[in-house]
C-alpha atoms as one frame of an Amber mdcrd trajectory, in Angstrom:
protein
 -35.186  -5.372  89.345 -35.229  -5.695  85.491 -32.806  -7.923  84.590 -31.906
  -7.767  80.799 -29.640  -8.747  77.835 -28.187  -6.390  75.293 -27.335  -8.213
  72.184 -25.538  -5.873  69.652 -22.490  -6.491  67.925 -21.382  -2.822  68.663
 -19.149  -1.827  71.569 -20.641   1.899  71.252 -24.119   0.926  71.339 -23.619
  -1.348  74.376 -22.421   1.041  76.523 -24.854   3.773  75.518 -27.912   1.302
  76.461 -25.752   0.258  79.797 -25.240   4.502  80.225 -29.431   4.510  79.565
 -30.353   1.456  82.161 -27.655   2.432  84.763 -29.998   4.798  86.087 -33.312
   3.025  86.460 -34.170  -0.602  88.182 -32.680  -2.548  85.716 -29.852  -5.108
  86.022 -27.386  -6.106  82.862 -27.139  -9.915  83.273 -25.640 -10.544  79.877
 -24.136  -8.709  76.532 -23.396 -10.813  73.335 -22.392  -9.887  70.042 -23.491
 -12.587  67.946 -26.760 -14.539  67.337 -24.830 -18.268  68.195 -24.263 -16.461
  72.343 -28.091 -15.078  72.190 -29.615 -18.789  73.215 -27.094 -19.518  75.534
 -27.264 -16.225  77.052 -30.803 -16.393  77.696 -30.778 -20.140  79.261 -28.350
 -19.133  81.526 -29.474 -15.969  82.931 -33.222 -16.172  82.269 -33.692 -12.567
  81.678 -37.124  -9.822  81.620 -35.824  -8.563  78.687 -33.624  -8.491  75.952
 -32.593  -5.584  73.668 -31.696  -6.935  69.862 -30.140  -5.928  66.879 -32.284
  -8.090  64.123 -28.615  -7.609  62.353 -26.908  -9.538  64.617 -24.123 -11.658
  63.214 -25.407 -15.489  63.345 -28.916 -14.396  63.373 -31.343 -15.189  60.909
 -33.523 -11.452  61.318 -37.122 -11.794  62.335 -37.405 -15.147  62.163 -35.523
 -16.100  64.720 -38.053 -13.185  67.622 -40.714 -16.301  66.831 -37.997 -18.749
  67.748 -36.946 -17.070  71.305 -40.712 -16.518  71.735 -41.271 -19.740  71.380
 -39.180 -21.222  73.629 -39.128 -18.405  76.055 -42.320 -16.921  76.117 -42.194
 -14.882  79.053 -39.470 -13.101  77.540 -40.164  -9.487  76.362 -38.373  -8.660
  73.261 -36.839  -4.887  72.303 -35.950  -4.269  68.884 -32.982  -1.633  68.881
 -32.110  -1.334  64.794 -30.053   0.121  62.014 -32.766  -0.469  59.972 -35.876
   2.330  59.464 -38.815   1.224  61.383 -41.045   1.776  58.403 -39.142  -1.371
  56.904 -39.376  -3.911  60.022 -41.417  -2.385  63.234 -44.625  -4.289  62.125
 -42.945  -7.335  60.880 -41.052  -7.685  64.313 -44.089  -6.730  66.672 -46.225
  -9.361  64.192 -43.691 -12.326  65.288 -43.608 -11.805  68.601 -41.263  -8.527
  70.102 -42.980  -5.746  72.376 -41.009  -2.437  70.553 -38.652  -1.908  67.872
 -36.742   1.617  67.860 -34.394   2.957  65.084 -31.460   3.604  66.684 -31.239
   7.359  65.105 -34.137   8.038  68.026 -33.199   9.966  71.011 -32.179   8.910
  74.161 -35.663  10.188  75.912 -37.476   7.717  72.844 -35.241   5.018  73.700
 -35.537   5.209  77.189 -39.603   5.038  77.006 -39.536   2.490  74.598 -37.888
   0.169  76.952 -39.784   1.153  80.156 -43.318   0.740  77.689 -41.708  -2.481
  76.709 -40.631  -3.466  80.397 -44.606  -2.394  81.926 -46.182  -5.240  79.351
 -46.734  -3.088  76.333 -45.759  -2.453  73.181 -43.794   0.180  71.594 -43.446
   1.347  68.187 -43.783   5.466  67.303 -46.090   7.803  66.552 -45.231   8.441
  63.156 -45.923   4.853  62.515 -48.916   4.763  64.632 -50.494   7.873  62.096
 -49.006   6.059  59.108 -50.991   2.730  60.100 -54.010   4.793  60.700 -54.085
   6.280  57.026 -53.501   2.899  55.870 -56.227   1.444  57.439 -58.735   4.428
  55.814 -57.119   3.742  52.625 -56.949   0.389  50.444 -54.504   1.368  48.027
 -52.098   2.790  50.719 -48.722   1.428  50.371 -48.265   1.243  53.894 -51.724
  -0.921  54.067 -50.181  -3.105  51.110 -46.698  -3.579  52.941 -48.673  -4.713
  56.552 -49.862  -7.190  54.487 -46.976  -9.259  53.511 -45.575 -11.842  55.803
 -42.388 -11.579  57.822 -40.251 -14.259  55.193 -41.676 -11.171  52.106 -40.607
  -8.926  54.080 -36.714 -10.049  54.509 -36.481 -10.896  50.929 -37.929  -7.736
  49.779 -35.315  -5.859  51.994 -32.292  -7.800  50.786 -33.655  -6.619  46.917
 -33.523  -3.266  47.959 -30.574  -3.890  49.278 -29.172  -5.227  45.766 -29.051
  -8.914  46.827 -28.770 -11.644  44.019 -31.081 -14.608  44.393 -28.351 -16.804
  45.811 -27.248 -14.381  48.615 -30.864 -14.628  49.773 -31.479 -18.177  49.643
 -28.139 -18.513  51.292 -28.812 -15.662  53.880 -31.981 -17.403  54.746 -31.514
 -20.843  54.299 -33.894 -21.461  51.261 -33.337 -22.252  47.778 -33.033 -20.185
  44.838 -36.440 -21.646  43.433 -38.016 -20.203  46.902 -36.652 -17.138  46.786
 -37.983 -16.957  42.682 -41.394 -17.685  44.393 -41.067 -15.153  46.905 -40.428
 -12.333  44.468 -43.338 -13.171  42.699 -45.820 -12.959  45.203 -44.296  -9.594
  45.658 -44.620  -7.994  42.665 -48.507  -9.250  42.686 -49.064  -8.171  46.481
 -47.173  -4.626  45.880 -48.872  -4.305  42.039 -45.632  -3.549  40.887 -44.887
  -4.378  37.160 -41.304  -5.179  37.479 -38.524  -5.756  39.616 -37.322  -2.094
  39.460 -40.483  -1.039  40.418 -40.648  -3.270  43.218 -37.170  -1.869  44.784
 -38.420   1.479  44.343 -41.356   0.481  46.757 -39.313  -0.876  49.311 -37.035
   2.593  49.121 -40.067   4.627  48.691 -41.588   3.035  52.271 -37.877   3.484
  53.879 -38.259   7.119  53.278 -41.425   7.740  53.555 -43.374  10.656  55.650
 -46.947   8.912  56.012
């Protein structure tokens, strides 16, 4: 028996993953609905797995899959997202979770993601499988420029897109404004864009895109 944790702050999307598991060997130890319960959760039940919104109130995105993996490290880690997994599959999988799914996937996709996911290995499609591919056979591939930023890039250059002001990221992610300054910079040279228009457009363009 799998025993698990769904952390999502939507009633809707808890009971469609407890509809999913209900008929396989898994066992719900736990739900929470913010990131403050997640810890607690997890030290009291000492689940398999556990299947997380990165938008989780009280939870600091993909920073905080290295902090669980650090201090549980057995645990296996399920992204289950709003957010496209063009914009944060390979971040998550680089700090430390076994699958990230968008949650416009099926219920078939979702279902295999968390049985790859519960087996050991690691789950992310195979659009973005092919779109990695291309990127590795060509330099000047967006999609081979965007594996290359770190995790931190990567959560500031999604609150730009997003039409965040400097402070709501430094406050969002517990940095200063001079950090976040710093962090836009080494976008705009990593992404060769020429301005900060040009840099949102990026991030939108890889959201969308059919690589």
């Amino acid at each position: 028996m799998t025993q698990v944790i769904i952390a999502d702050h939507h009633p809707i999307i808890q009971e469609g993953l407890m509809h999913i598991l209900a008929y396989d060997d898994y066992e719900i130890v736990d739900t929470v609905t913010d990131g403050d319960d997640l810890h607690k959760a997890i030290s009291d039940t000492s689940p398999s797995m556990v299947i997380l919104e990165i938008d989780l109130p009280h939870l600091k995105g993909i920073s905080s899959i290295k902090n669980l993996k650090k201090e549980f490290p057995g645990l296996r880690v399920l992204i289950f997202s709003c957010h496209p997994e063009e914009m944060y599959a390979l971040s998550a999988i680089k700090a430390g979770a076994q699958g990230y799914v968008d949650k416009t996937a099926d219920i078939d996709t979702v279902r295999n993601a968390i049985e790859q996911v519960r087996r050991g290995g690691i789950y992310i499609n195979e659009k973005l499988v092919e779109m990695l591919s291309k990127a590795e056979n060509n330099g000047r591939n967006l999609a081979y420029k965007y594996k290359r930023l770190s995790s931190r890039e990567i959560e500031v250059l999604n609150m730009l897109s997003a039409g965040k002001r400097n402070k709501d990221i430094a406050e969002s992610l517990d940095i200063n404004e001079k950090t976040v300054s710093t962090y836009k910079t080494r976008l705009l040279k990593k992404l060769d864009a020429g301005s900060l228009a040009e840099l949102i457009q990026q991030a939108r363009l890889l959201q969308t895109s059919d690589l």
